[in-house]
DSSP file (Angstrom, degrees, kcal/mol; ACC not computed):
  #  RESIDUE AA STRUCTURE BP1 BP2  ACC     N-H-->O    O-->H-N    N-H-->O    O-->H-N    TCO  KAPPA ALPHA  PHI   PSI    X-CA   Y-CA   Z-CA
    1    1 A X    >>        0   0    0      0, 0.0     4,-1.2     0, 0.0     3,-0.6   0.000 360.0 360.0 360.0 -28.9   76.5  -77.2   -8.2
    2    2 A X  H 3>  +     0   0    0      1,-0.2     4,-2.9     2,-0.2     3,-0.5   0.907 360.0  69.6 -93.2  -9.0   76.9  -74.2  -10.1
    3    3 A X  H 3> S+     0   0    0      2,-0.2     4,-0.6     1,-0.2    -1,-0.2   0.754 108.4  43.9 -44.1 -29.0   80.0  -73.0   -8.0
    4    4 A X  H <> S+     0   0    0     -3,-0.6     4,-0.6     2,-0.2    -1,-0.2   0.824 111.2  52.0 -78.2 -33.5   81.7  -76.1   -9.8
    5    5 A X  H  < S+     0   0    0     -4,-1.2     4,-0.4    -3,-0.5    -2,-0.2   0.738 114.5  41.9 -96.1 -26.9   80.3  -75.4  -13.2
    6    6 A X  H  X S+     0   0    0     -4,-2.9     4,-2.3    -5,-0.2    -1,-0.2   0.829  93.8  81.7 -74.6 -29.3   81.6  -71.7  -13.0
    7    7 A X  H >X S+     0   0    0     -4,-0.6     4,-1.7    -5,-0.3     3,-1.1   0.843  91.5  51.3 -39.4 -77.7   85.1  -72.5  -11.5
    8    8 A X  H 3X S+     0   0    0     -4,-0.6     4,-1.7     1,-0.4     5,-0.4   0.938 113.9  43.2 -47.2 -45.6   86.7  -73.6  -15.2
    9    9 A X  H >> S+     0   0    0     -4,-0.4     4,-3.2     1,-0.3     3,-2.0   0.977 107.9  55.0 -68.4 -41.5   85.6  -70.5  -16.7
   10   10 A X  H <X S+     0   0    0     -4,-2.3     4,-1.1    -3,-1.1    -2,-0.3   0.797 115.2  44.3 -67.7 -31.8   86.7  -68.3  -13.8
   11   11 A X  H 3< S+     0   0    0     -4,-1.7    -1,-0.3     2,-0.2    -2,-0.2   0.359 110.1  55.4-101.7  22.5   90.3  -70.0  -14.3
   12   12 A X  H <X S+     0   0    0     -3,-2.0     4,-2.1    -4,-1.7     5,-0.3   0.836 111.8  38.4 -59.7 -55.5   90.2  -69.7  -18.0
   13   13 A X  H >X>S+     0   0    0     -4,-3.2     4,-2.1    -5,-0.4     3,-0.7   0.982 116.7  56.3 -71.3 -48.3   89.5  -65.8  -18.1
   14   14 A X  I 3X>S+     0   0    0     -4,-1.1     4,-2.4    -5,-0.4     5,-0.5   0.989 115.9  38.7 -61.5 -40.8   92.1  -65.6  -15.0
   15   15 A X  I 3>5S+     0   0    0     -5,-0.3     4,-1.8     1,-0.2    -1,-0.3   0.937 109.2  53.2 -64.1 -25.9   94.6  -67.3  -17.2
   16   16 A X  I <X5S+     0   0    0     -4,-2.1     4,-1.3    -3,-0.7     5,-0.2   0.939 108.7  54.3 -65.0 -62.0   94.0  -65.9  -20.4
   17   17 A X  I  X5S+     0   0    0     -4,-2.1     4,-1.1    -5,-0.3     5,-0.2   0.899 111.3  46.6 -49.9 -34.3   94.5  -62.3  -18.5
   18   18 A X  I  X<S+     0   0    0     -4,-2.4     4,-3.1    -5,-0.7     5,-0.2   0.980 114.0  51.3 -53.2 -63.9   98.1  -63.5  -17.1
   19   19 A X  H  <<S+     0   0    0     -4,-1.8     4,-0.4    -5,-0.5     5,-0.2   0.790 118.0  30.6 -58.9 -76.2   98.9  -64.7  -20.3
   20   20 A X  H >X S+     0   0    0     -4,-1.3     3,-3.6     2,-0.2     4,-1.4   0.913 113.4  61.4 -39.9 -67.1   98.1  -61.6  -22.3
   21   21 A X  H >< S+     0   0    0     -4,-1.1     3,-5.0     1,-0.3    -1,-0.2   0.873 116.2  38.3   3.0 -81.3   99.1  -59.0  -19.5
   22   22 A X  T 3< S+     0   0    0     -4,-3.1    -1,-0.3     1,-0.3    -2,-0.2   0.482 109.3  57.5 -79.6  20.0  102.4  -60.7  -19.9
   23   23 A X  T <4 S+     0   0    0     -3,-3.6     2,-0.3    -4,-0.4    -1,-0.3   0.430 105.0  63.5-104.4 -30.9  102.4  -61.1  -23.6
   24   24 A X  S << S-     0   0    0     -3,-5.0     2,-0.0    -4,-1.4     0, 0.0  -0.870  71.0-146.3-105.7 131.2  101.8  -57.0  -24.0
   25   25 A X     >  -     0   0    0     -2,-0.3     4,-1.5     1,-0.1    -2,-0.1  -0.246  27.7-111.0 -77.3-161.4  104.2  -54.5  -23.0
   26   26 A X  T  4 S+     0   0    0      2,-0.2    -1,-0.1     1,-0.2    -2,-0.0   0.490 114.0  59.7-107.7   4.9  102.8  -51.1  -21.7
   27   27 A X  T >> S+     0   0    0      2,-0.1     4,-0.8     3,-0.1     3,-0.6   0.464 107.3  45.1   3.3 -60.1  103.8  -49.3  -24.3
   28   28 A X  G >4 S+     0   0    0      1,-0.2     3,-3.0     2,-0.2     2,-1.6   0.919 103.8  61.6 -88.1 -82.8  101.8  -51.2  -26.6
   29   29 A X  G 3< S+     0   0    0     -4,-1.5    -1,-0.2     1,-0.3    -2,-0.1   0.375 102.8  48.4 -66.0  19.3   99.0  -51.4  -24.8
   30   30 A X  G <4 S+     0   0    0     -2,-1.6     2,-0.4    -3,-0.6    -1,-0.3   0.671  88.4  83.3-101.4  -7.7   98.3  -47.6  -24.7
   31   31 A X  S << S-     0   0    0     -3,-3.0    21,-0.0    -4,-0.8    22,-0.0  -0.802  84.3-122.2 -89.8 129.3   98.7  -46.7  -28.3
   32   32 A X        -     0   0    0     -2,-0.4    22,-0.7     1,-0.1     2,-0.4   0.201   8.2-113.3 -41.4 152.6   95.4  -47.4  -30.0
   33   33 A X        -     0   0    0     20,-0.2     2,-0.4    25,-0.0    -1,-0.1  -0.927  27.8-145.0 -91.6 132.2   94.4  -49.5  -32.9
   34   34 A X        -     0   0    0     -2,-0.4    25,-0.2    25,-0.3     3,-0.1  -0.847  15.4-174.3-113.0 143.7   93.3  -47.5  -35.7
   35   35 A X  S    S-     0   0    0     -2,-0.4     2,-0.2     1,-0.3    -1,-0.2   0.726  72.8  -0.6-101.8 -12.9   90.2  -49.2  -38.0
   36   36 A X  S    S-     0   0    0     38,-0.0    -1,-0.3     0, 0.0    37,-0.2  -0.750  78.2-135.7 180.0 123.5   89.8  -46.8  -40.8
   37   37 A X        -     0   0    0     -2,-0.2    37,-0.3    -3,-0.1    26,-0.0  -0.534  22.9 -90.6-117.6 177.5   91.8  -43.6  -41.5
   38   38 A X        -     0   0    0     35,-1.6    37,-0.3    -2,-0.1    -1,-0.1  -0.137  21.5-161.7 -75.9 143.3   91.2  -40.0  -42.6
   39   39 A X        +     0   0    0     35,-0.1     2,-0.3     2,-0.1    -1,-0.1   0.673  58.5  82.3-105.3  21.2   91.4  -39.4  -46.1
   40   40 A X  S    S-     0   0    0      1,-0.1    -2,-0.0     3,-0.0     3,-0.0  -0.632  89.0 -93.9 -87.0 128.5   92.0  -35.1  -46.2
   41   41 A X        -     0   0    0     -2,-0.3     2,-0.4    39,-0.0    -1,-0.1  -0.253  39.2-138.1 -17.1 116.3   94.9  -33.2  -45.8
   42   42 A X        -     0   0    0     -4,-0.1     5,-0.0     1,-0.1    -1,-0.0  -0.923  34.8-111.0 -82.9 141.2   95.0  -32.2  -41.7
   43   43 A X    >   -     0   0    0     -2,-0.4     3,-0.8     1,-0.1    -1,-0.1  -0.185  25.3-124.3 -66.6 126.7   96.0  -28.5  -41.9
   44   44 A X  G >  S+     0   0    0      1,-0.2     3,-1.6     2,-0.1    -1,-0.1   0.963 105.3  69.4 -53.6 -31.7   99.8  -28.5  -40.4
   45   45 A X  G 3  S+     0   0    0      1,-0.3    -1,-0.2    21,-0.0    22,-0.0   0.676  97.6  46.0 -65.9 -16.2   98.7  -26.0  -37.9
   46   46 A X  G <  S+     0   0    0     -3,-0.8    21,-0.7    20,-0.1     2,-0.3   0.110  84.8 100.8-102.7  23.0   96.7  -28.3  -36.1
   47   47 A X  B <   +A   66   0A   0     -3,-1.6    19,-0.2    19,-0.2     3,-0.1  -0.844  40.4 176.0-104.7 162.8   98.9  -31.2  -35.8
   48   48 A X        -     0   0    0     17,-1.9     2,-0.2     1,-0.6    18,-0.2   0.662  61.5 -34.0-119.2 -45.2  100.8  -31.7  -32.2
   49   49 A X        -     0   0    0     16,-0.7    -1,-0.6     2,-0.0     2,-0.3  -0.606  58.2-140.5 168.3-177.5  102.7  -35.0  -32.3
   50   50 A X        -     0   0    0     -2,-0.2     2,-0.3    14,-0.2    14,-0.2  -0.908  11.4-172.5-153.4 163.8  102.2  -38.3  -33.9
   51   51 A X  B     -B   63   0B   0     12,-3.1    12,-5.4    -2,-0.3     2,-0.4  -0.970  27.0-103.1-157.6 169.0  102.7  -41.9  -33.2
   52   52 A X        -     0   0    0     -2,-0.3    10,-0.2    10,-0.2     3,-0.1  -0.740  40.3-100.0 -96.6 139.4  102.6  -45.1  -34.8
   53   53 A X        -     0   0    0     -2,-0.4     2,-0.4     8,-0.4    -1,-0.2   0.534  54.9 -77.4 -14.5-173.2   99.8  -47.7  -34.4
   54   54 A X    >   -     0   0    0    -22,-0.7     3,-1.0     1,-0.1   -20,-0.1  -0.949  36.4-124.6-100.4 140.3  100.2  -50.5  -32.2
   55   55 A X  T 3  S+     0   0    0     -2,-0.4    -2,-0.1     1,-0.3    -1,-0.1   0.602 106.7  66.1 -68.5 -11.6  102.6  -53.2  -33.9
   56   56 A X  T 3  S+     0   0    0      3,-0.0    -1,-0.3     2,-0.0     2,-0.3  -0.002  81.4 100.7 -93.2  24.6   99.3  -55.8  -33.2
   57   57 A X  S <  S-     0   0    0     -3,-1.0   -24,-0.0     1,-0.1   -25,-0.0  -0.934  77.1-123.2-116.9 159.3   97.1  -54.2  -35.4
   58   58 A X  S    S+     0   0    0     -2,-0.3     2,-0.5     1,-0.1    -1,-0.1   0.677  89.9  30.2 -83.8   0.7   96.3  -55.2  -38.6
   59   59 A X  S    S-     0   0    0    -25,-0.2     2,-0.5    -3,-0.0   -25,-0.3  -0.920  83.4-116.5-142.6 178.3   97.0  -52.9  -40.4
   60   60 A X        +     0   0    0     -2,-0.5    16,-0.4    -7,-0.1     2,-0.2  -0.789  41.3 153.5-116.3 143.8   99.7  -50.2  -40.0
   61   61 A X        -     0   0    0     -2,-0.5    -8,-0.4    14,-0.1     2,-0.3  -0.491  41.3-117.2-128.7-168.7   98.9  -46.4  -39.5
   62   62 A X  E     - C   0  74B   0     12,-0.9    12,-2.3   -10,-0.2     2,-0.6  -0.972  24.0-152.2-137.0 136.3  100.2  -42.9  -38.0
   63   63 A X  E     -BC  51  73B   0    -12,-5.4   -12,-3.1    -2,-0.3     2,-0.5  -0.975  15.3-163.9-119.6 120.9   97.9  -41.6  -35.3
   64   64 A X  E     - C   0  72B   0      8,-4.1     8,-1.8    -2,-0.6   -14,-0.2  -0.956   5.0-148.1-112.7 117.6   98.4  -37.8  -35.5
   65   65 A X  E     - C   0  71B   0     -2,-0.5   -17,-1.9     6,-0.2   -16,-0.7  -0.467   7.2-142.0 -85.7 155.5   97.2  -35.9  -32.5
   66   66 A X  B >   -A   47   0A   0      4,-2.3     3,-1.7   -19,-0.2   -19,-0.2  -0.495  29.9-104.0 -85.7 156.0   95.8  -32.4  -32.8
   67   67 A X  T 3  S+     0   0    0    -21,-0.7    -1,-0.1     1,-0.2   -20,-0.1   0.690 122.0  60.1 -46.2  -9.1   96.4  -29.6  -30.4
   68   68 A X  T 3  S-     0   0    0    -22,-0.2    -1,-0.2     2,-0.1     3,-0.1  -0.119 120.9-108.8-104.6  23.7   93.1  -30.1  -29.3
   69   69 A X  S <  S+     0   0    0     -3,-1.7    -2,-0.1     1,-0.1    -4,-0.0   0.391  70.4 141.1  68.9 -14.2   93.8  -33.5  -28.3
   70   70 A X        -     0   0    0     -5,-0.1    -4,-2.3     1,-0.1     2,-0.5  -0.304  44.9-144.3 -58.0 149.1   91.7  -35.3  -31.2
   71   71 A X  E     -C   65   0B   0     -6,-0.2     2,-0.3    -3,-0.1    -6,-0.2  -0.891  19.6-171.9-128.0 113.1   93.6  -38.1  -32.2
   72   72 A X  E     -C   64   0B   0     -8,-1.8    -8,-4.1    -2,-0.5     2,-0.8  -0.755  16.8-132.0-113.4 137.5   93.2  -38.7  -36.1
   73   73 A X  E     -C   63   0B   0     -2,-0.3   -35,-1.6   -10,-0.3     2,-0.2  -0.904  28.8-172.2-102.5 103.1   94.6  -41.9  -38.0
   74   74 A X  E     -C   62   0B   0    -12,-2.3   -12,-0.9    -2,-0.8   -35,-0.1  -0.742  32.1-103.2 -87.3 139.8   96.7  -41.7  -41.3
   75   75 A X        -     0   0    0    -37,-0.3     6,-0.2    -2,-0.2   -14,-0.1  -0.205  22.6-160.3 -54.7 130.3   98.2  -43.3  -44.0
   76   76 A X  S    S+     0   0    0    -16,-0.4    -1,-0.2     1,-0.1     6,-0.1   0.855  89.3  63.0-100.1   5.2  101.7  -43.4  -43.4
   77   77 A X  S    S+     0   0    0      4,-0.1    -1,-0.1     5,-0.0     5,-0.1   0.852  83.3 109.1 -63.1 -52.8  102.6  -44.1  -47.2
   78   78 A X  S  > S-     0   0    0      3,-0.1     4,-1.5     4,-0.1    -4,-0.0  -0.018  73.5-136.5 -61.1 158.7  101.0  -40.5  -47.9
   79   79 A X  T >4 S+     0   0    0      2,-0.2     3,-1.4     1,-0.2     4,-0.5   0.973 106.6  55.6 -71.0 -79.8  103.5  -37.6  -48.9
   80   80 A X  T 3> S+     0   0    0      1,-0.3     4,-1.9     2,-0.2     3,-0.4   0.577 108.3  47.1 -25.5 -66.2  101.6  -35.1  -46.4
   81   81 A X  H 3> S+     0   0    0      1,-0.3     4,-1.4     2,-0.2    -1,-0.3   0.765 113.5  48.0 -76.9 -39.9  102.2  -37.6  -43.5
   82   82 A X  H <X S+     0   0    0     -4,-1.5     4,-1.0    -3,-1.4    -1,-0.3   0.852 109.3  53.6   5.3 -82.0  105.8  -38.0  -44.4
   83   83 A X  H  > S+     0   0    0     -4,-0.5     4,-2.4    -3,-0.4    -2,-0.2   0.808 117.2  39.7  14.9 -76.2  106.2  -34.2  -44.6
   84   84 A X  H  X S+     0   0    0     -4,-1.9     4,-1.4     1,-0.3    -2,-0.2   0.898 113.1  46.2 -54.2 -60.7  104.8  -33.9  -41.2
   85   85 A X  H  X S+     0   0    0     -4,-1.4     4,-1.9     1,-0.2    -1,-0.3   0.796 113.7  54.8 -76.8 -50.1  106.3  -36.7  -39.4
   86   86 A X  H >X S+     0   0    0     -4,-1.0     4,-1.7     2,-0.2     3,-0.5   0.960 113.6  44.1 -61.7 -73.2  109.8  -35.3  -41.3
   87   87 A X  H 3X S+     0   0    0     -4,-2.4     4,-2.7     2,-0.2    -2,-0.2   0.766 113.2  54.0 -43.9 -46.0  108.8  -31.7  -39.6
   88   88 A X  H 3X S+     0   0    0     -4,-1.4     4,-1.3     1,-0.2    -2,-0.2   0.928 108.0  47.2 -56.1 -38.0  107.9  -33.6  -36.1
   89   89 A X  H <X S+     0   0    0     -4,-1.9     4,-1.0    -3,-0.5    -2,-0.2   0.730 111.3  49.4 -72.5 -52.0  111.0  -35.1  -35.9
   90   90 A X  H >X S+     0   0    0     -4,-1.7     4,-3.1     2,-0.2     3,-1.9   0.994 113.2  52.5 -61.2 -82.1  112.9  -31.8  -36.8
   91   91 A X  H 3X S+     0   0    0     -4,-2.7     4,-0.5     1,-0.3    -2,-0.2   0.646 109.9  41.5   5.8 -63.2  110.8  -30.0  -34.0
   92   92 A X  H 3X S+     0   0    0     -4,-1.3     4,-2.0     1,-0.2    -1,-0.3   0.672 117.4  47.5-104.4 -16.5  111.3  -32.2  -31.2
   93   93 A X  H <X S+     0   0    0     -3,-1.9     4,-1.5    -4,-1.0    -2,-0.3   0.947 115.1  46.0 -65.7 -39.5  115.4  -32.6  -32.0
   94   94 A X  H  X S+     0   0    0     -4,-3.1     4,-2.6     1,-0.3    -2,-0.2   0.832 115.1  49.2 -75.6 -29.1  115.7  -28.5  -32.5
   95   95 A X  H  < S+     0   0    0     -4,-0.5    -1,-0.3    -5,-0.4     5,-0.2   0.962 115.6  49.7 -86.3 -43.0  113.2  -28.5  -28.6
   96   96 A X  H >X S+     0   0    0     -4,-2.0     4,-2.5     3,-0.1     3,-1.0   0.894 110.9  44.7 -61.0 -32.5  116.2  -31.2  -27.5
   97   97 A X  H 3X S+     0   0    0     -4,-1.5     4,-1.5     1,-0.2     2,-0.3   0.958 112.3  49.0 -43.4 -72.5  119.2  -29.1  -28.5
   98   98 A X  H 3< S+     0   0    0     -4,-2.6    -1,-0.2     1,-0.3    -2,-0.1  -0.175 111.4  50.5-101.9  30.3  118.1  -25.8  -27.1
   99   99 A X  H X> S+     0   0    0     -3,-1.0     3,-2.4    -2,-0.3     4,-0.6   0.478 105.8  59.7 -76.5 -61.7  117.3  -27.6  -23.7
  100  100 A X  H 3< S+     0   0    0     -4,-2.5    -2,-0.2    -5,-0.2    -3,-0.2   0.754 108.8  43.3 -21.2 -42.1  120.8  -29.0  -23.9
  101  101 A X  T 3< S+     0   0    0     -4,-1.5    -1,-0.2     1,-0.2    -3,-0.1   0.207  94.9  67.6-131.7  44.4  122.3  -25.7  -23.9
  102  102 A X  T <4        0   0    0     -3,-2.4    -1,-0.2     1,-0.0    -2,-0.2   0.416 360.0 360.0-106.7  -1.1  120.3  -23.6  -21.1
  103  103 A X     <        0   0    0     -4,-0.6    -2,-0.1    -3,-0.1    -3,-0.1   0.740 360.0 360.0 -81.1 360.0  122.2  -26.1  -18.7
């Protein structure tokens, strides 16, 4: 008897998990959600990268990773994260250019 009374749940969860699965890209689902972000200055010298939140979360951030891998969540409204993001952006065209022309 309870092999019948588990069956329904066991093809809810299986269905729910198609359903999300195909609901999510994979993309989305590796960038975090962030719940409450830093409020201090990160020193430029320790920032690495950034990315943006996942578009499912409620509320929208900048996840800036360090060089040390830490991954810290920011306002992206503040001038500092702006600044940065402005700088990443610069960075990583200037590292595409002067790949472009050692071939």
């Amino acid at each position: 008897m309870k092999t019948f009374s588990l069956s329904p749940i066991v093809l809810l969860t299986l269905f729910l998990s198609v359903h999300l699965g195909a609901a999510t890209c994979e993309s989305e689902m590796s960038r975090p959600c962030c719940l409450s972000y830093h409020h201090m200055i990160i020193p430029w010298d320790w920032v690495y990268t950034y990315e943006l939140a996942k578009t499912s979360c409620s509320h929208e951030f900048v996840i800036l990773t360090t060089k040390r891998g830490k991954k810290i969540c920011v306002q992206p409204q503040a001038k500092w994260v702006q600044r940065y993001i402005s700088r990443l952006k610069a960075q990583k065209h200037a590292g595409v250019l002067a790949q472009g022309s050692l071939n």
